[in-house]
C-alpha positions as CSV (number, residue, x, y, z in Angstrom):
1,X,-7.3,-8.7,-35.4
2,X,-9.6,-5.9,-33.7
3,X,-11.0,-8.5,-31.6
4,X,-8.1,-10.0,-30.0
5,X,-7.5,-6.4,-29.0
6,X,-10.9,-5.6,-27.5
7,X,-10.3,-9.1,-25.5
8,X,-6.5,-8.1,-24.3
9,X,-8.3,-4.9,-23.4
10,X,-11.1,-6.0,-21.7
11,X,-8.4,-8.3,-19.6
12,X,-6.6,-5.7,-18.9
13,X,-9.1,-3.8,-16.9
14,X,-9.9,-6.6,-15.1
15,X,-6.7,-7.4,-13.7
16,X,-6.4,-3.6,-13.0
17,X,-9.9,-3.2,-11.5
18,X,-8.8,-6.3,-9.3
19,X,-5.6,-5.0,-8.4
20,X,-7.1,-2.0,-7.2
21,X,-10.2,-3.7,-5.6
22,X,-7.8,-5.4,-3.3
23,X,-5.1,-2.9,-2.4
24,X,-8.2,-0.6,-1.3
25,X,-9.3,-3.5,0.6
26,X,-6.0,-4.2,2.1
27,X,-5.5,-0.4,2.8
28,X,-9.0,-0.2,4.7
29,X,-8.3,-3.4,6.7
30,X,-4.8,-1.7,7.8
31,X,-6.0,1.6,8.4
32,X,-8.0,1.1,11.6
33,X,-4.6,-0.5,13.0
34,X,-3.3,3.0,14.2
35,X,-0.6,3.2,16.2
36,X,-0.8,4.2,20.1
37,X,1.0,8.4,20.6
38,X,3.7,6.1,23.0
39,X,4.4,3.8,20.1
40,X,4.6,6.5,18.0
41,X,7.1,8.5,20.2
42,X,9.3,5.1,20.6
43,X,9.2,4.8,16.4
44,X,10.5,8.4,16.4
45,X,13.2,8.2,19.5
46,X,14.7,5.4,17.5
47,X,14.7,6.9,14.3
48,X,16.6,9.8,15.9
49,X,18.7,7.8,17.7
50,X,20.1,5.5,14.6
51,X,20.4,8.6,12.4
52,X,22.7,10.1,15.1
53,X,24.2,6.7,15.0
54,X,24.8,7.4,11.4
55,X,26.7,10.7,11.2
C-alpha cells in the first residue's frame, strides 16, 4: 500500500514541476512583448470610455 502512495506522489510532482516549468516558460516568452506608452494610453482611453458607457 505505501508504495502505491510513494508512486501517486512521485507523479504528482511531476505533473506539478511540469505545470510550473511551462507556465514560467510561457510567462518569459510573453513578457518581452510589452506594450508601446500609445498602446497603452488607447487600452486605458477605452476602458474609461466603456465604464462611462456603463453608469
Amino acid at each position: 500500500m505505501s508504495a502505491y502512495l510513494i508512486y501517486l506522489t512521485y507523479g504528482a510532482l511531476g505533473i506539478l514541476f511540469l505545470f510550473t516549468g511551462i507556465k514560467s516558460l510561457l510567462y518569459l516568452r510573453g513578457r518581452g512583448k510589452a506594450p508601446s506608452r500609445s498602446e497603452l494610453d488607447e487600452r486605458l482611453l477605452n476602458t474609461l470610455n466603456d465604464r462611462r458607457e456603463n453608469e
